[in-house]
Structure formats: C-alpha cells, structure tokens
C-alpha positions as CSV (number, residue, x, y, z in Angstrom):
1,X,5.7,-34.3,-48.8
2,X,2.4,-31.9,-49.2
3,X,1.1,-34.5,-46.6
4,X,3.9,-33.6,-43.9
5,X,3.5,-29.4,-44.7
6,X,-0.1,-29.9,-44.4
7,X,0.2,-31.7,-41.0
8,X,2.9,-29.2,-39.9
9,X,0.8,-26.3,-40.6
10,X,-2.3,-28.2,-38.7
11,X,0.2,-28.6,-35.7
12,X,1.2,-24.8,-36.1
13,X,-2.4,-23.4,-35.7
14,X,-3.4,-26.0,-33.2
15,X,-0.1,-24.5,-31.1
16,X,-1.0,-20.8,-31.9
17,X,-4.5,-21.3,-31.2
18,X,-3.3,-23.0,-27.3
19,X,-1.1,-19.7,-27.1
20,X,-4.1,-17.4,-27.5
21,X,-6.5,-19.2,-25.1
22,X,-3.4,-19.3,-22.5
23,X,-2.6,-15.7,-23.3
24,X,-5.5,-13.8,-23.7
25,X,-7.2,-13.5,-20.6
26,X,-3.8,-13.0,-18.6
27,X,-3.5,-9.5,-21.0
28,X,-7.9,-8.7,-20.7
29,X,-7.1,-9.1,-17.0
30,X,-3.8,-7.0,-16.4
31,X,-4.3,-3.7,-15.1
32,X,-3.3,-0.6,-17.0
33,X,-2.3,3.0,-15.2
34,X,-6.1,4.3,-15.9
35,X,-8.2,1.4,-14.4
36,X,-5.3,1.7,-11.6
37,X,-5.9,5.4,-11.0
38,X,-9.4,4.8,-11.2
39,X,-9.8,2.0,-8.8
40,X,-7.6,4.8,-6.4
41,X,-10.0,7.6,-7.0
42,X,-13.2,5.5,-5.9
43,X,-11.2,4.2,-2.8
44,X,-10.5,7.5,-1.9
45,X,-14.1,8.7,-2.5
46,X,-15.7,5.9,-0.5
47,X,-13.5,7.3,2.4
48,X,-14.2,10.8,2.5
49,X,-17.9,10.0,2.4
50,X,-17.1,7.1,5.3
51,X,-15.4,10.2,7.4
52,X,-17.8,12.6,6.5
53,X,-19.7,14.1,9.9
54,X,-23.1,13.7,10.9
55,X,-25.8,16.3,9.9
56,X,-25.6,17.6,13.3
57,X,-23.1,19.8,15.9
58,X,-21.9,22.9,14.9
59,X,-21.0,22.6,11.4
60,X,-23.0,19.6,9.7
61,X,-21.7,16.9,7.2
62,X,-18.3,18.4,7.8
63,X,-15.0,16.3,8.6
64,X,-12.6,16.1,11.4
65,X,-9.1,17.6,11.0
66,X,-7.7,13.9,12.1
67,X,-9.5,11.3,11.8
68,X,-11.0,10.0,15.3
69,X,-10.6,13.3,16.9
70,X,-14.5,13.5,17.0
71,X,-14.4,17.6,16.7
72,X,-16.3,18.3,13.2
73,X,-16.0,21.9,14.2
74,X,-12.8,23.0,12.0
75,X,-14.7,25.5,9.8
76,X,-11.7,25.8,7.0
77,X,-12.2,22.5,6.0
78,X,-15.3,21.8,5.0
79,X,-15.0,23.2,1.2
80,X,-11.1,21.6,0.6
81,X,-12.7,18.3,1.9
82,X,-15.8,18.0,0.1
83,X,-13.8,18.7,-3.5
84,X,-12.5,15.4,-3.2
85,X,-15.8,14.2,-3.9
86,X,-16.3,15.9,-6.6
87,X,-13.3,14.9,-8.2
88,X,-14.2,11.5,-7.2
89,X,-17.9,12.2,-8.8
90,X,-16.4,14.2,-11.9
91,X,-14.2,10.9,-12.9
92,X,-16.9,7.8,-11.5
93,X,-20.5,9.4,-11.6
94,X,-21.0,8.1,-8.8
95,X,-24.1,9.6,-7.2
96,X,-22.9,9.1,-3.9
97,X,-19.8,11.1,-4.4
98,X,-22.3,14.3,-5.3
99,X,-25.0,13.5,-3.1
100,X,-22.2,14.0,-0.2
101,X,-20.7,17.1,-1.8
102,X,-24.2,18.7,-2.0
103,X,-24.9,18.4,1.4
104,X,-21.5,20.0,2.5
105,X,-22.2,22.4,-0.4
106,X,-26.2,23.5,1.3
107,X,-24.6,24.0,4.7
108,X,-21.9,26.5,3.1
109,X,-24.5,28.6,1.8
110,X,-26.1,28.3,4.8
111,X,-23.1,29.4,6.6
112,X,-22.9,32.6,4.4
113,X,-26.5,33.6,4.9
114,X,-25.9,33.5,8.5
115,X,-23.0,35.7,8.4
116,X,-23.1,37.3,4.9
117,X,-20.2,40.2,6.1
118,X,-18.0,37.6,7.0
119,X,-15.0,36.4,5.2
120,X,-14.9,33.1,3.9
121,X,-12.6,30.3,3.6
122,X,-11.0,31.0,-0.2
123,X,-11.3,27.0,-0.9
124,X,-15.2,27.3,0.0
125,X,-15.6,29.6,-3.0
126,X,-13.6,27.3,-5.0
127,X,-15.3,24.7,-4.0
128,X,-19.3,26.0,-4.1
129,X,-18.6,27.6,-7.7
130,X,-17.4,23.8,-8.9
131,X,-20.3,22.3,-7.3
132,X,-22.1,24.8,-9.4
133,X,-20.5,23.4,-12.6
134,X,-20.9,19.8,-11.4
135,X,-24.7,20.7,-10.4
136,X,-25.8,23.2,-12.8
137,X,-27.4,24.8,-9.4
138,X,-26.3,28.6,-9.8
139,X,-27.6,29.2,-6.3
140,X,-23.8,28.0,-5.6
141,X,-22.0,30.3,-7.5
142,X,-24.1,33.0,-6.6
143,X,-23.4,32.3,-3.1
144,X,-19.6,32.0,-3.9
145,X,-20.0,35.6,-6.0
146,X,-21.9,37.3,-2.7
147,X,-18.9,35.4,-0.5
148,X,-15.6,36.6,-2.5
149,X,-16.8,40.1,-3.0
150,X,-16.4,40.9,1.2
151,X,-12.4,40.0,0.5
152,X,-12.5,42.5,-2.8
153,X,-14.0,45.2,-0.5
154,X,-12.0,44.3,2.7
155,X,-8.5,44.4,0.6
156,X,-6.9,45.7,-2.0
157,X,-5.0,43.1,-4.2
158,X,-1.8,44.9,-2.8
159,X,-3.9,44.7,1.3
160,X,-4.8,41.0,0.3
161,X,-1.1,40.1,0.0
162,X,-0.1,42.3,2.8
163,X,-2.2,40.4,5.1
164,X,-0.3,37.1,4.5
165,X,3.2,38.5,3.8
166,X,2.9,40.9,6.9
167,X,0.0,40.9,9.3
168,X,-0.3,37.2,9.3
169,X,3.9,36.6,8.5
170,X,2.8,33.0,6.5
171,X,6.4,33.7,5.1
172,X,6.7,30.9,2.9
173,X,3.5,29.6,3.3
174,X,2.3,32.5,2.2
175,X,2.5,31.1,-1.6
176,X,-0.1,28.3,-1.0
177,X,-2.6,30.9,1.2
178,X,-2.4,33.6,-1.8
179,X,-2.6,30.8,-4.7
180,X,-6.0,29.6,-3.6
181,X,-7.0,33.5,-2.6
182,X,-5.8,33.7,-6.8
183,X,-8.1,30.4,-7.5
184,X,-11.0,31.7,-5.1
185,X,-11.5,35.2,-7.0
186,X,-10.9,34.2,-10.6
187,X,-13.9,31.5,-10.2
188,X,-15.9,34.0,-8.4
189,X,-15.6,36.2,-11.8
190,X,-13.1,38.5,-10.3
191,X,-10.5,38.3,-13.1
192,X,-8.7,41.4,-12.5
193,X,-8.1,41.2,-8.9
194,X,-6.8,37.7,-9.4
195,X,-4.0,38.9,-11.5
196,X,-3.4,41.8,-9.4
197,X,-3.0,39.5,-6.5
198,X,-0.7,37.2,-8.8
199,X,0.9,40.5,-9.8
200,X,1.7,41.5,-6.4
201,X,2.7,38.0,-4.7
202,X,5.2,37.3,-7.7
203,X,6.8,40.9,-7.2
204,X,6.8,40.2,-3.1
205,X,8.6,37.0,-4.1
206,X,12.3,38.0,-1.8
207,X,9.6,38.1,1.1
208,X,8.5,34.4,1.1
209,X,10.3,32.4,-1.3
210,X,12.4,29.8,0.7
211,X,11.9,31.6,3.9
212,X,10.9,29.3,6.2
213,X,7.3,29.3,8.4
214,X,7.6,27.8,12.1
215,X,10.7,26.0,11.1
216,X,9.5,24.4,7.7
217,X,9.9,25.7,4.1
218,X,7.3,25.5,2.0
219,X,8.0,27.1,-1.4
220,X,7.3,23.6,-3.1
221,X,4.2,23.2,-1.7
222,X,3.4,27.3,-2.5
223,X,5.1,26.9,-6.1
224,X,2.7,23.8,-7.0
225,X,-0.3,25.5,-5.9
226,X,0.5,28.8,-7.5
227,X,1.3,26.9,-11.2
228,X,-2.2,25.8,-10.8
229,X,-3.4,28.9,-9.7
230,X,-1.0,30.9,-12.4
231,X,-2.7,28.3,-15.3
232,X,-6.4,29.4,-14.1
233,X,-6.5,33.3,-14.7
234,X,-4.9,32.5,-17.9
235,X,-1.2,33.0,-17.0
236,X,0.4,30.6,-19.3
237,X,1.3,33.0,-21.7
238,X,1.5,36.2,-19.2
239,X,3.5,34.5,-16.2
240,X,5.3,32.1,-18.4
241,X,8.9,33.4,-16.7
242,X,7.4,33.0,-13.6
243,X,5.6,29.2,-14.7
244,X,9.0,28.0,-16.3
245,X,10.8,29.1,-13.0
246,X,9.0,27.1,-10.3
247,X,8.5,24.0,-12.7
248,X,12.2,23.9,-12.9
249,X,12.6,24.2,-9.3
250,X,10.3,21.5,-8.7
251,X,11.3,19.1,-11.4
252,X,15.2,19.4,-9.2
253,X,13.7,19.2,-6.1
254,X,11.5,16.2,-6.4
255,X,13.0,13.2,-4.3
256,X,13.9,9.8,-5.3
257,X,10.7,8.4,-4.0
258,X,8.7,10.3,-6.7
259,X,7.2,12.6,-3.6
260,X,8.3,16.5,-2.5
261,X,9.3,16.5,1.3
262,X,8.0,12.8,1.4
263,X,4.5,14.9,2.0
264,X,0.9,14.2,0.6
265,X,-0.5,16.8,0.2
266,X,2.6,19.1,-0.6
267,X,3.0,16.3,-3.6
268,X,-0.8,16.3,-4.5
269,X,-0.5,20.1,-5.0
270,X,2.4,19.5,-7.3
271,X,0.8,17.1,-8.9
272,X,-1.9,19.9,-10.0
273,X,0.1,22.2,-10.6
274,X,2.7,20.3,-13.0
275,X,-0.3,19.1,-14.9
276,X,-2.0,22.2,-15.1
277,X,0.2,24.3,-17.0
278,X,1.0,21.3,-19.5
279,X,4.5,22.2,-20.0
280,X,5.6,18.2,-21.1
281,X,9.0,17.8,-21.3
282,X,10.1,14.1,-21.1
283,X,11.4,15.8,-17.4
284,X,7.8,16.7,-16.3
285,X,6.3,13.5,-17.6
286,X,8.5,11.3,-15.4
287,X,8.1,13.8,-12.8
288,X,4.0,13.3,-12.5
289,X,4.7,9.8,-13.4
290,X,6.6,9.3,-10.1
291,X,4.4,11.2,-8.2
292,X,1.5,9.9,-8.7
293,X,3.4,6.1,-8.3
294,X,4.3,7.4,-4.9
295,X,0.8,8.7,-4.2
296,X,-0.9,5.6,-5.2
297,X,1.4,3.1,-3.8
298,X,0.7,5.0,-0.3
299,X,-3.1,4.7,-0.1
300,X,-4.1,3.0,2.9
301,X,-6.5,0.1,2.1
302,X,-9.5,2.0,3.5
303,X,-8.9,5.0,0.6
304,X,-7.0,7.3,2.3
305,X,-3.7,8.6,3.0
306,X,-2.1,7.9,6.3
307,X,0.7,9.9,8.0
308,X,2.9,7.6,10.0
309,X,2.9,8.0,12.9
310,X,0.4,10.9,13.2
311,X,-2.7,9.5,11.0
312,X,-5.1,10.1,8.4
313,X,-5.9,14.2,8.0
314,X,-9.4,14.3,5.6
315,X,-8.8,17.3,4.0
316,X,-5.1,15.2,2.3
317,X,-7.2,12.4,1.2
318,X,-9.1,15.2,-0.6
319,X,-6.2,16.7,-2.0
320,X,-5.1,13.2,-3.1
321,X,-8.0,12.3,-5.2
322,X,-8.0,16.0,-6.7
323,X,-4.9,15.4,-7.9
324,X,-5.0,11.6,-9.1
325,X,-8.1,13.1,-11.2
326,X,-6.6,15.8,-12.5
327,X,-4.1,13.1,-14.2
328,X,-6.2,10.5,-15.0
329,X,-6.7,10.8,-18.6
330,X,-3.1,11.7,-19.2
331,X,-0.2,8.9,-19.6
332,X,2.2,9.6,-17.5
333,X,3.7,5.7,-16.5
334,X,6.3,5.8,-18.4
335,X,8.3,3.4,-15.9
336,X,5.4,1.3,-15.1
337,X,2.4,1.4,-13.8
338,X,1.2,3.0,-10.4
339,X,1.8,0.6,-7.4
340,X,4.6,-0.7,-8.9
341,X,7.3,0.5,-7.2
342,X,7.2,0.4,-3.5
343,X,7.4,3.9,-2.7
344,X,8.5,5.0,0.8
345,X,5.3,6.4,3.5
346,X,4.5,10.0,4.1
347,X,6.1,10.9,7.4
348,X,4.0,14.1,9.3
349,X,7.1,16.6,10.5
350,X,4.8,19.2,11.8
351,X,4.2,20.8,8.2
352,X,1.6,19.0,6.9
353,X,-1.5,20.5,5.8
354,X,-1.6,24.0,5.7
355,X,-4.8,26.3,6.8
C-alpha cells in the first residue's frame, strides 16, 4: 500500500513538473498592457524621427502637415511634433528619440533669435521648456521665458481670450487654442496669468462651449485639453467644479469604440486630460482603458496613426505617443489588454487637428 502512494505521488510530481515546463514559457511570453504600450510608444517614436525633415528649406528638421506633401514649411508644428519624441525618449531612453528633439529644439531658438518680437506658437514654449527638463540645457527655457513674455505684453489675460473668443471667432475651438496658451505660460513661470486666462475662458464658457467652428464641435476635444491644462497651474483643488464638470461630459460622451468623435487626436487629448487630474472612478478607469485600446489597436504598422481616407497627419502621431506615455505606468485594462478588441479606424471629417 505505501508502495502504490509512493508511486502515485512520483506520478503526481512527474505530471506537475510536465505542466510547468508546458506552461511556463507560454505565461513568460504573453504580453501584458505595459510591454504593449511600450512596444506602441517606440513604434510611434521610430516614425516621427522617419518623417522628420531634412536639416534644410525653410524650417529645418521640421515635419510635414500630411505625410508626403513634401512642404516642411508649417511653422505651428514643429514644437507639437517634436514632443512626441520626447515622450517617446522620456518612457524608452532612447537616444535617438532626444537627439531628434534637440535638433527641432536648436532651430526653435533659433527661430526666436531671429524674430525675438514675434509671437510664438504656445506648444513651442511647451515644448522647448520640457526639452529643458529632459536636457537639463536651461538655454531652452530661457528661450521659452524670452518667447511667452511678448504674449504677456501683447494681451491681457482678459485680450488673450478675446483674441480667440472674438477677433479670431475659434468658437469652440477656442477651448483647445486657450488650454495650451494656459499650458504655454504656466511652464514659462507665468503662474498668475495662467489662471487669469483659465479665469477668464471658464467665465466666457456660454461663448464657445458646444458652439460649433466651421461646422464641427469641438468642446470634447477643448474639455480634454483644458483638464490637462486646469491639472497644470494647480487647479485640482481651485477648478474642481469646473474639472468634475467636463470629466462627466466626457465620460457620457465617449463612444462605443473607446474613441471621442472616432478622432485621434481629439481622443489623445482626452486621454491626457482624464489622466491628469486623477479623478479614478471605476467610470474613468474604463474610460482610459477604452481609449487607449482604441488608440493602440489603430496604429498603422509603420508607428503612426492613419486617417482613412485622408492619411497620416505627424503632429497626431505626436499627440498619440504623448498620451499612450502619459498612461503607461497606470493600469487601466481592465477588459483586457490593448489590441484586443478590434476597435473601429479614425475617419478625417474635416476636424482633425486643430492649429
């Protein structure tokens, strides 16, 4: 009888022992969300340095506004575009990713020295003062200090507004424009004119909220850029009405293919926004989840992000990667893990990225 349990237990551990060998290497080699969302960051850094211009024409090592259009010229997006790589850089170390930044980065500064009473694109101060943080090169953010300060002595934060709400009538787009103007001065060091300008927008709100711009609304779009913008003057505790109000909206407008408007880049700047101001509930959790699903099961397999039908805008792949880094770290696959779900394509209706 001892004999029999002995050999039993000999058969057990022999069995257990197949099991493992079988087993383990299947689980070592299945992909979790991270090395997922990791795999998507590098693809999409390769491709913004693959469609990154020449260090020629008028503006060097910029990009195109579609890719193929060989005009490198669009001097709005050189700052937007080159983030990507550093968000690429910031999650990979990649040297590549900051070598390419750098170089859009020294032809910015360049830019300013050439025109130094010229406004500048807010998203180039956003950009040059990260580069600084990236670089520890202070020559950035003193070039994005110098820059900003021409739009603090140009407008007021009630004028800066103005211009967008009025002059300019960006109606609802208006939101996104004034959320990276927000962004722009509060990295620059100008803390109370960004929360003037916050102030001001948020009190405007009956004069662009839901009122469409050349046909198109684009409050989602505007609401996810300001909660990111709202989260980085410190706003959490001093806008939390106003943060607790667009979440809400967004978390009922998102659609059932995990993207708002089936757009890119108006569900990459949700994406930051919603993760920003950190306000979990088991609603905003899914809600990321989703949306970063529907933004990873869309990249092309070159890196980026392809509009059917239109094509492949640089500045979205940008905006892509920015916001697949901003989540990275976070667990937000409840239902899965990205590219698991066979979300629907990003159509272009004439909205698309916004300038």
């Amino acid at each position: 009888m001892k004999k029999r349990i002995f050999r039993l237990a000999i058969l057990l551990i022999l069995a257990l022992v197949m099991v493992l060998t079988i087993s383990l290497p299947a689980l070592a080699n299945k992909p979790d969300g991270k090395s997922v969302l990791n795999n998507a960051i590098d693809k999409g850094g390769d491709r913004l340095l693959a469609t990154q211009g020449p260090n020629s024409g008028a503006i060097p090592y910029n990009w195109e506004w579609l890719v193929g259009d060989g005009n490198f010229d669009n001097g709005n997006l050189q700052g937007i575009t080159a983030t990507g790589l550093l968000a690429a850089y910031e999650k990979t170390r990649n040297k590549a990713f900051l070598d390419g930044a750098k170089k859009a980065g020294n032809v910015l500064k360049q830019r300013y020295a050439a025109a130094p009473t010229e406004r500048p694109y807010s998203q180039d101060v956003e950009f040059l003062v990260r580069l600084c943080q990236d670089t520890k090169d202070k020559t950035y953010l003193d070039t994005a200090k110098k820059w900003y300060t021409v739009v603090t002595v140009d407008f007021t934060a009630v004028g800066l507004v103005s211009r967008f709400l009025d002059t300019n009538a960006r109606a609802s787009l208006a939101g996104w424009d004034v959320a990276s103007q927000i962004r722009a001065a509060d990295a620059a060091g100008f803390k109370k004119y960004a929360n003037d300008v916050a102030k001001e927008l948020i009190r405007r709100s009956a004069d662009w909220v839901n009122v469409p711009y050349g046909g198109y609304d684009y409050t989602n779009g505007s609401y996810g850029a300001l909660l990111w913008a709202l989260h980085d003057i410190g706003g959490d505790f001093m806008f939390h009405t106003t943060i607790d109000s667009y979440r809400n909206y967004l978390l009922a407008n998102q659609g059932a293919d995990g993207s708002w408007d089936s757009d890119y880049q108006t569900t990459a700047y949700i994406i930051l926004g919603l993760d920003a101001v950190k306000g979990w509930s088991k609603g905003t959790r899914d809600a990321l989840s989703d949306a970063v699903d529907y933004l990873v099961d869309n990249q092309a397999a070159e890196g980026g992000w392809v509009y059917e039908g239109y094509g492949e805008l640089p500045e979205v792949d940008s905006e892509c990667v920015m916001a697949l880094q901003s989540t990275v770290d976070q667990s937000y696959f409840p239902h899965g893990l990205p590219g698991q779900h066979g979300h629907g394509h990003g159509h272009f209706g004439g909205h698309g990225p916004r300038h």
